[in-house]
C-alpha positions as CSV (number, residue, x, y, z in Angstrom):
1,X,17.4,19.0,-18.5
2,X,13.8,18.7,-17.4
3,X,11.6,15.4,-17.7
4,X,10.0,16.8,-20.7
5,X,12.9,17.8,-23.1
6,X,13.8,14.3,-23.9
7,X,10.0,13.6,-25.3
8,X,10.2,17.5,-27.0
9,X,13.5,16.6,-28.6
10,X,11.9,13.3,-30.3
11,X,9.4,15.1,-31.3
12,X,11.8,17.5,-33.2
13,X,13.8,14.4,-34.8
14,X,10.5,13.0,-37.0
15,X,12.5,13.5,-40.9
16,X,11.2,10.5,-42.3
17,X,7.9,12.5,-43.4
18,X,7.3,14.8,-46.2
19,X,7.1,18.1,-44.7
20,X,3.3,19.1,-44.4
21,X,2.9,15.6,-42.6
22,X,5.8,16.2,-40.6
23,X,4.1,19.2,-39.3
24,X,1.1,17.7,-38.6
25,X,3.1,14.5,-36.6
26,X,5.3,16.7,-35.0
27,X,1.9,19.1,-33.6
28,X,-0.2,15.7,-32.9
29,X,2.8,14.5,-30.5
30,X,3.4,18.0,-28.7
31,X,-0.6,17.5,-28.1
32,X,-0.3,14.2,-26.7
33,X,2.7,15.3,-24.3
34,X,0.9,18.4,-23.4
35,X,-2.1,15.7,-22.5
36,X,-0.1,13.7,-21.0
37,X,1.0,16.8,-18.4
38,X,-2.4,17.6,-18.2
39,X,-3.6,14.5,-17.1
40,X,-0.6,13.8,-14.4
41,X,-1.6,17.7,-13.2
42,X,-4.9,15.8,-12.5
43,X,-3.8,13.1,-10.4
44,X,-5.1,10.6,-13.2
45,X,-1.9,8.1,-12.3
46,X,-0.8,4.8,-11.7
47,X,2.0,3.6,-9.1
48,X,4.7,1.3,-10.5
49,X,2.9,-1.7,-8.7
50,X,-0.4,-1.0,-10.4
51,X,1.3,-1.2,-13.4
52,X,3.5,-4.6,-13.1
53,X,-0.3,-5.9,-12.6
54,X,-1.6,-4.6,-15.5
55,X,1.3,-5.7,-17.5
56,X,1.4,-9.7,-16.3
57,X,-2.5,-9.7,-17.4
58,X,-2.2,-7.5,-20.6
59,X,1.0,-9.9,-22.0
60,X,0.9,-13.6,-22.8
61,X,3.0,-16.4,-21.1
């Protein structure tokens, strides 16, 4: 199983919509993984350490 078949397979479990907005949730969060992809492609990244720092200053004590 690849990285992205987890997210696709989510993306394929939204049933709590009526249909013609499932279809439209379901396409919106293809695009975002698709962007997602894209934007790791790109090098547009951050390590796991860039992100522990982000967190302590993003969340409350």
């Amino acid at each position: 199983m690849s990285d992205k078949e987890p997210a696709v397979d989510e993306g394929t479990q939204l049933d709590d919509y009526p249909p013609m907005e499932e279809g439209a949730r379901k396409a919106e969060f293809l695009a975002g993984i698709d962007e997602a992809l894209r934007q790791v492609e790109r090098g547009e990244t951050y390590s796991i350490e860039e992100m522990e720092k982000f967190m302590e200053e993003w969340l409350p004590e």
